[in-house]
N, C-alpha and C positions, 0 to 999 in steps of 0.2 A: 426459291426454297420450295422444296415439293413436300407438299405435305398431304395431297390427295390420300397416300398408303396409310397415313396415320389416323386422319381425319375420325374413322369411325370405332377407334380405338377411345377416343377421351368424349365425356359427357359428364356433366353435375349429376345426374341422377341416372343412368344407363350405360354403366360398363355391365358386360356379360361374364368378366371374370374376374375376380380379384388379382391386385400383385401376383399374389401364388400362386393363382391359375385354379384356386378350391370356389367352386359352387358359392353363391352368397343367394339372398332372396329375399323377399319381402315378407313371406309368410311359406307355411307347406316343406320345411329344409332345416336343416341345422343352424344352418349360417345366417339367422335374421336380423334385424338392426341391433338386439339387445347383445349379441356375440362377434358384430364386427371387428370391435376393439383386439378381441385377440384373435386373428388373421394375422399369421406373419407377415411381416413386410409390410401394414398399413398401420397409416396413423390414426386410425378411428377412434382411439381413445384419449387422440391429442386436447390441449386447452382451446384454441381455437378453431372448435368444429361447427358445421352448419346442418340441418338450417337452424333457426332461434327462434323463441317469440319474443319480437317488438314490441316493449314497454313503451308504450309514449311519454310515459309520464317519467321513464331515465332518457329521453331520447334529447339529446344538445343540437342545437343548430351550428352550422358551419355557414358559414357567408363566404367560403372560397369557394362551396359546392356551387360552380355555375352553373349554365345550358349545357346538353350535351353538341356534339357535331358529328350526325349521321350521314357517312357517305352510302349513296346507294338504298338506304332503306325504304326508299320510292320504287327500287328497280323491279320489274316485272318478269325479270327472267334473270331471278338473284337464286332461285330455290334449284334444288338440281336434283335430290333422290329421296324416298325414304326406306326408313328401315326399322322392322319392329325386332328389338332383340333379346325379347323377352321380359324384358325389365320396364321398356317403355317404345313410346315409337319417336323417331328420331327422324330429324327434316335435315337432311344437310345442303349445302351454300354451296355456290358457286367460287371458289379458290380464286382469294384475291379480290371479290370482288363486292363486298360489304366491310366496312370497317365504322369503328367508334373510339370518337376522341372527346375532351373535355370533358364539363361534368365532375369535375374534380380528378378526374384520372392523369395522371402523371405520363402516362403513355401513350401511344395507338394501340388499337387494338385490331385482329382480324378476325371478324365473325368467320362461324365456320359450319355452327348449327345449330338448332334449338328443337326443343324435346317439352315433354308436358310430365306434368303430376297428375294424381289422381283419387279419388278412394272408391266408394258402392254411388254413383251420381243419385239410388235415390234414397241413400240415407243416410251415408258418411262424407263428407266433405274431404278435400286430397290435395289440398297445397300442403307445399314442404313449412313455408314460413309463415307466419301466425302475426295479426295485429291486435295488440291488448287481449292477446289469446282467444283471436276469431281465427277461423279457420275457412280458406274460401273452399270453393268446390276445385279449384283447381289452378294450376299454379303452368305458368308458360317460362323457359328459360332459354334465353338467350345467351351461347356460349363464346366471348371473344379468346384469341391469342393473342399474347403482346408479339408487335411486329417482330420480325429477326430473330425470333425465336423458335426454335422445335419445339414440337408439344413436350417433349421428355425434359427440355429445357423450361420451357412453363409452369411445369409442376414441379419444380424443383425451386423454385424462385416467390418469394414472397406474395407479388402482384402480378405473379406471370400468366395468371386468367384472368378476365372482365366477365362477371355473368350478371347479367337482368332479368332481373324476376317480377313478373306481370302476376297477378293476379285477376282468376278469371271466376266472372260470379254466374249464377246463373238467372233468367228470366226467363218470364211466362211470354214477355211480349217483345225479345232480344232480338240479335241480328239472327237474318235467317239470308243473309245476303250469299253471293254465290263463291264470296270471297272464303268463308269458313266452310260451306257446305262442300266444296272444291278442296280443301286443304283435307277434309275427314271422309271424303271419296277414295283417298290411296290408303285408308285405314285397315292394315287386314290381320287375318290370325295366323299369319304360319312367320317360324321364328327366323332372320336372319339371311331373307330374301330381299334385298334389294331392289328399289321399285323407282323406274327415270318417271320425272315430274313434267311434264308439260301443258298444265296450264298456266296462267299467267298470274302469277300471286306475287305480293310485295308483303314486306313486314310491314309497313305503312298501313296497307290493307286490315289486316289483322291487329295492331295498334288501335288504329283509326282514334275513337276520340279520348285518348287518356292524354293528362296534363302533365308532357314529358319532363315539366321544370319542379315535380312533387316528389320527392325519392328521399330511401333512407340511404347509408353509408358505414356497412363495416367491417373488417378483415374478416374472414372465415374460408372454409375448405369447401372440396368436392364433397357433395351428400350420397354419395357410396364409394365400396370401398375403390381404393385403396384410402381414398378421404384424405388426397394431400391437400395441406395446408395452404396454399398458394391461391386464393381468391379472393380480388376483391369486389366485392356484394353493389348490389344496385339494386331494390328492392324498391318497384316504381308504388305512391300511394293510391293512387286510383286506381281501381279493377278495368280489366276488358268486360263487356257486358253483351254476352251470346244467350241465344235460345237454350233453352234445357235438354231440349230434343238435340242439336248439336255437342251437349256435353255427355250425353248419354253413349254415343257414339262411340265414345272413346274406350270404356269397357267393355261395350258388345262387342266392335268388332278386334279390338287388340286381344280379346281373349284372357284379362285378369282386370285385376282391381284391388284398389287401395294400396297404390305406387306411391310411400312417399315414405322419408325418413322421420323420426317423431323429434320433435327438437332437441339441442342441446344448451346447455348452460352456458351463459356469456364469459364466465369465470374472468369476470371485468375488466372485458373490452366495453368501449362506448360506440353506442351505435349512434351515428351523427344525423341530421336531417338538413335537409336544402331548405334554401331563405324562405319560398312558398309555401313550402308544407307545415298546414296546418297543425298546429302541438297545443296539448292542453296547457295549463297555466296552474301552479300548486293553489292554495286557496289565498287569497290573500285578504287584509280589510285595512278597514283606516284606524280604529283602537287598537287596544292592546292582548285581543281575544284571538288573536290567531298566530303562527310562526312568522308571517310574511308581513308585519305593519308598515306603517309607508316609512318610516328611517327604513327600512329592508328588503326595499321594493326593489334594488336595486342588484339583489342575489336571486331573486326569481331569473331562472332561465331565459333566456331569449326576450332579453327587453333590453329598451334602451333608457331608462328611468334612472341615471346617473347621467345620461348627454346633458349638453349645453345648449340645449333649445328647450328645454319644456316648461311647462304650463303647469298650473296658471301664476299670473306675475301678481305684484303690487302696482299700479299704473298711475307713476307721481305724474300731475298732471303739468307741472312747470319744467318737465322735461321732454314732455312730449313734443312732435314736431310736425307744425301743419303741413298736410300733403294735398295742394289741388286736385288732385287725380280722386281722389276718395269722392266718386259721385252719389248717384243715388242708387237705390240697389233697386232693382226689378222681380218682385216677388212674382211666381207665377201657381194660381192656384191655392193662395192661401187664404183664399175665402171657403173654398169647397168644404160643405161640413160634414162628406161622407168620407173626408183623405185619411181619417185614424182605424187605424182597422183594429187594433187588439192595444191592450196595456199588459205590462209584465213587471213583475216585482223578481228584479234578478238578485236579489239578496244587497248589492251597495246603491240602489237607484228604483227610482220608477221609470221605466222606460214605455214611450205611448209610440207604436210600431205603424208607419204608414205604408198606405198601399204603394207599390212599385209607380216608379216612370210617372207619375201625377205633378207633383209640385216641383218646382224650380227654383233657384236661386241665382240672379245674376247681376252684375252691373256692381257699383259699391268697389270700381278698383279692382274685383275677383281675374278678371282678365280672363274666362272662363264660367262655363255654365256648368250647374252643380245639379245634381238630384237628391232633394231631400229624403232622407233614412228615416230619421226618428227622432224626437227628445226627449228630455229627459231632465231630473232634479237636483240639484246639491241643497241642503238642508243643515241645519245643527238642532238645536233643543226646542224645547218651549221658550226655556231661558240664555237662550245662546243665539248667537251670530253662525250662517252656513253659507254664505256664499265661496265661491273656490278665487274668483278675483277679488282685488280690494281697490280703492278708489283712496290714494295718499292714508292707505294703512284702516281704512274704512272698511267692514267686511258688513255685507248688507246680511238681511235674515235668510234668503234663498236667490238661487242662480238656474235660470231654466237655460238647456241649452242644444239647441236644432241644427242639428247633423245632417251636411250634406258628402258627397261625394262627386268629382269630377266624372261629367258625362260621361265622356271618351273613357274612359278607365273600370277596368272591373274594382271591387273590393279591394281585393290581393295589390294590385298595381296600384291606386290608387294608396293605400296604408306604406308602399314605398317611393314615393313620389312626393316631397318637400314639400308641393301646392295640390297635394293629392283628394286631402278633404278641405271644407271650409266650414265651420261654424259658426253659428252665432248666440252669443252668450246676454245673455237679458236678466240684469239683477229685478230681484220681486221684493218690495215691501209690504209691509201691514199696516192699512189703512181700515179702519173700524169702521160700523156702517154709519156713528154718530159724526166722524168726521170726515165721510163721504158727502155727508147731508149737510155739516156747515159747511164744506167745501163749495160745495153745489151752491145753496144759498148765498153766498158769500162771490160768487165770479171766479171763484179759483179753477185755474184745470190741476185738476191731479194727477192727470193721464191716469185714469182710472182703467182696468180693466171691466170685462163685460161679469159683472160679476152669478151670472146665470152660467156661464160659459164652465167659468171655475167651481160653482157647487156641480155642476154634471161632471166634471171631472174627477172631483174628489168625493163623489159618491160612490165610485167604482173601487177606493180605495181597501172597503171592506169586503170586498169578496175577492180580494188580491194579499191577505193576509200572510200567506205560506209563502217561504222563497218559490221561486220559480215557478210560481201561479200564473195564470194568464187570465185576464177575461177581454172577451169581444165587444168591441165598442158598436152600443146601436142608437146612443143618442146624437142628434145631430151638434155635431162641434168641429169647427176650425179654430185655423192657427191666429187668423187675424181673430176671433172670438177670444183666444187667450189674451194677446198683446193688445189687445183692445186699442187707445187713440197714443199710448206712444209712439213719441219722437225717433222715427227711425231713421233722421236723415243725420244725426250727430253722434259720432265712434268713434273708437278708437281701432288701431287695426296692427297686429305684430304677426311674427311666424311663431308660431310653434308646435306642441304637442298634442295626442292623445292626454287627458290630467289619470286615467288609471292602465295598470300594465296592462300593455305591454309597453304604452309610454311612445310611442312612433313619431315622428317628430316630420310627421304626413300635414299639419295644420295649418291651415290662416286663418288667424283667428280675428273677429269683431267684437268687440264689447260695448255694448250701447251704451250713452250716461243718462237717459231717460230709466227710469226704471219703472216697473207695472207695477200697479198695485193692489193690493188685495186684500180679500177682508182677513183680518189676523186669522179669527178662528177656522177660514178654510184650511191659513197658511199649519197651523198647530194640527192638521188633520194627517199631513204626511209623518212627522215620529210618533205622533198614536197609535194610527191605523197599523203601520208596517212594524214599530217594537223597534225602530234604530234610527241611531242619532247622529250627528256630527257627520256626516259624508261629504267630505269636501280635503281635497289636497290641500296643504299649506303653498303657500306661495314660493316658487322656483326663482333660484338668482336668474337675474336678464345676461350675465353673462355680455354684454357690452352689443347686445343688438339694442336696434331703435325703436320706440313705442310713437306711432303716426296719429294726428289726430284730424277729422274732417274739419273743413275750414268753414263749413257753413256755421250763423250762430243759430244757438236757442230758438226756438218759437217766441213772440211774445208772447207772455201772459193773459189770458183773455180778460182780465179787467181792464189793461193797456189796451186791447184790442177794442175793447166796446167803447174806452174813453175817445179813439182816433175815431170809431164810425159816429161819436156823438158829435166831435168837433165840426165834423166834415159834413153834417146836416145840418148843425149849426149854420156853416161860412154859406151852405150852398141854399139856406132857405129865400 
């Protein structure tokens, strides 16, 4: 198929004539975006025109939107001419020899050239497409053909072009590598001269670090005229990130500025997003004060909080089923009393934020070493029960619970990944300081927590009052200072979920049957201080998986304990 003759005739944002062959332009002419629409012969006044701005907050996930499959985009001698032709400056491809598949694309595609947006670099911003109506400095668009097809055939055809659209940001401290500084060398002012390329550039190059598996997804057209409708979008969400000096380049030497079309209306289409990219979440809570309560959690977008894995359960204990393998867990660094960096009151939790790469979790059966994140609290009233598990329909007064993440894995990977996190869930009770003190007197262990550990913690509570407050932790506290001399060698251990949306069903979860305990009136300081109550999921059907329990017993007692070292001075005096 020879398509060389055509090549420099089709572009998303740079044809130099309309259908009709009448003058169009950006600004300075008759014919600006506001009057395309009536150009004979173009659809610029069609329903689905481009570019858009990207609501995230209407944006649906697709879980068919896979990886893309880039042939060539490594190649170093993929680039072949440019050409400024008024409108914009335009890089075209070597015929035949860049193509793009997957990704959701139903097709092949054949790259053919890629062009830029633009506005004034140092005070208007010039991408075509807009996120939650940000506007970057500029916009890079890669233009494919579906295979076996003529461009005239392409544009005539629903999905008969593939265009990706990068966004590019600017920085003070960006690439100034020879890769872009090389690409904006053939930049020039005169219109329509045709310029052979021969240094050695890759779109890989120019890519370089964006997270090709983050993109939105949705029908729209070319963004000038003639504006046929025939494109399908790929709208990557991470920007390219160049020096400023490099994007300044682009309207000194191309000779204009502020190249870009102003959005149009979705006139409802849905613009879809790939399984990685990150989406907001509507607001949601556990009462009855919000649209999204937890019976509803389950119409929030992109969750999976109806599957048949989630958390948390009821853990009848005469069904559970001992598992040898459930050894000892290997804590690493959970004495360190400088690992809590910040606390945050994220409006359903307290969450205490630890420093990166420090503590560990492994052993305990995990099969896998974890990096702990962060913990955090489930609660109910003064006069109520808040734990999120329950022990044979038992729901204790509060549920702390330490969030780790599988090494090898980032976040993203890890949240899709079955053994992706592992938590560990620690019911707390309320134990008074009167019956600390018979306890104490008395030989009992209570497995008392350190209870110094717990007022430093819940002293911070009051200056964390406002949702999404932070304050920085500078008292000395670890994690073994919370759990103080609980029994961590006796769990319980299932698969399951994230307990709030998005609901990921990324979890192995452990539940201890020792529980920590604490003086009441610390425990009363969490629905005071913070003004909300009950934060805890109801218990999820088990759904016909197994609940494992360690075969190790109990600790004795240490009344038991002292009685055996008395005997045994006894026999041996």
């Amino acid at each position: 198929m020879l398509l060389s003759s055509l090549l420099l005739c089709l572009s998303l944002g740079a044809l130099v004539k309309s259908a009709t062959g009448s003058d169009w332009c950006y600004s300075n002419c008759d014919n600006t975006p506001s009057t395309w629409e009536y150009l004979h012969g173009a659809s610029c006044g069609g329903k689905r025109q481009s570019p858009i701005d990207i609501d995230t907050n209407l944006v649906k996930a697709d879980l068919d939107l896979h990886n893309f499959t880039f042939v060539n985009f490594s190649s170093k001698h993929a680039f072949k001419s440019m050409i400024n032709n008024g409108h914009t400056v335009k890089f075209n491809l070597v015929d035949g020899e860049v193509e793009v598949s997957g990704g959701g694309l139903k097709e092949t595609y054949s790259s053919i050239q890629l062009h830029f947006h633009w506005g004034d670099a140092d005070h208007h911003p010039g991408s075509e497409h807009k996120i939650d109506g940000k506007r970057y400095p500029m916009e890079m668009h890669i233009v494919s053909v579906k295979k076996d097809l003529t461009v005239q055939q392409a544009t005539e055809t629903s999905e008969g072009i593939a265009a990706m659209g990068f966004f590019i940001n600017a920085t003070e401290d960006g690439d100034m590598s020879p890769t872009w500084s090389n690409l904006t060398s053939y930049l020039i002012d005169v219109t329509d001269e045709e310029v052979d390329m021969y240094h050695n550039i890759s779109i890989d190059d120019l890519i370089k670090d964006v997270d090709l598996t983050k993109f939105y997804r949705y029908l729209g057209s070319l963004t000038t005229p003639n504006c046929s409708e025939a494109v399908v979008w790929t709208v990557f969400h991470e920007p390219i990130n160049i020096n400023k000096n490099l994007i300044q380049k682009f309207p000194e030497k191309a000779g204009f500025r502020n190249v870009y079309r102003p959005t149009k209306p979705l006139n409802g289409r849905q613009v879809w997003a790939s399984r990685a990219t990150p989406l907001p979440s509507p607001p949601w809570c556990y009462g009855d004060h919000c649209d999204y309560t937890q019976s509803q959690w389950h119409l929030l977008p992109n969750n999976l909080c109806d599957s048949e894995r989630q958390s948390p359960i009821n853990i009848d204990k005469s069904n559970a089923v001992t598992e040898k393998k459930l050894d000892a867990f290997h804590f690493k660094h959970f004495d360190n009393k400088t690992v809590i960096e910040k606390i945050i009151n994220t409006g359903h939790t307290v969450k205490c934020v630890l420093k990166e790469d420090v503590v560990e979790v492994s052993g305990g059966g995990l099969g896998n070493v974890y990096s702990t994140l962060q913990l955090h609290f489930h609660w109910g009233s003064q006069d109520s029960e808040g734990s999120e598990h329950t022990v044979d329909s038992k729901r204790y007064p509060m549920e702390m619970h330490i969030v780790s993440k599988r090494k090898d894995l980032n976040l993203t990977e890890a949240l899709q990944t079955p053994d992706g996190l592992a938590v560990l869930g620690f019911f707390i009770e309320a134990t008074s300081a009167e019956e600390k003190s018979n306890s104490s007197s008395s030989g009992q262990n209570m497995s008392s927590s350190d209870v110094d550990a717990w007022g430093q913690l819940t002293s911070y509570l009051s200056n964390i009052q406002n949702i999404n407050s932070e304050v920085k932790v500078t008292k000395e506290l670890s994690i073994d200072d919370l759990l103080g001399n609980v029994n961590v060698d006796t769990y319980y251990r299932y698969n399951g979920s994230l307990t709030t949306p998005s609901c990921n069903e990324a979890v192995v979860w452990t539940v201890f049957k020792e529980s920590i305990k604490v003086d009441k009136n610390l425990m009363t300081m969490f629905p005071t201080e913070l003004g909300y109550h009950d934060v805890y999921r109801k218990a999820q059907d088990l759904h016909g998986r197994t609940v494992y329990t360690t075969a190790a017993a109990s600790r004795a007692p240490v009344s038991i304990a002292l009685l055996l070292a008395c005997l045994c001075a006894f026999y041996f005096k």
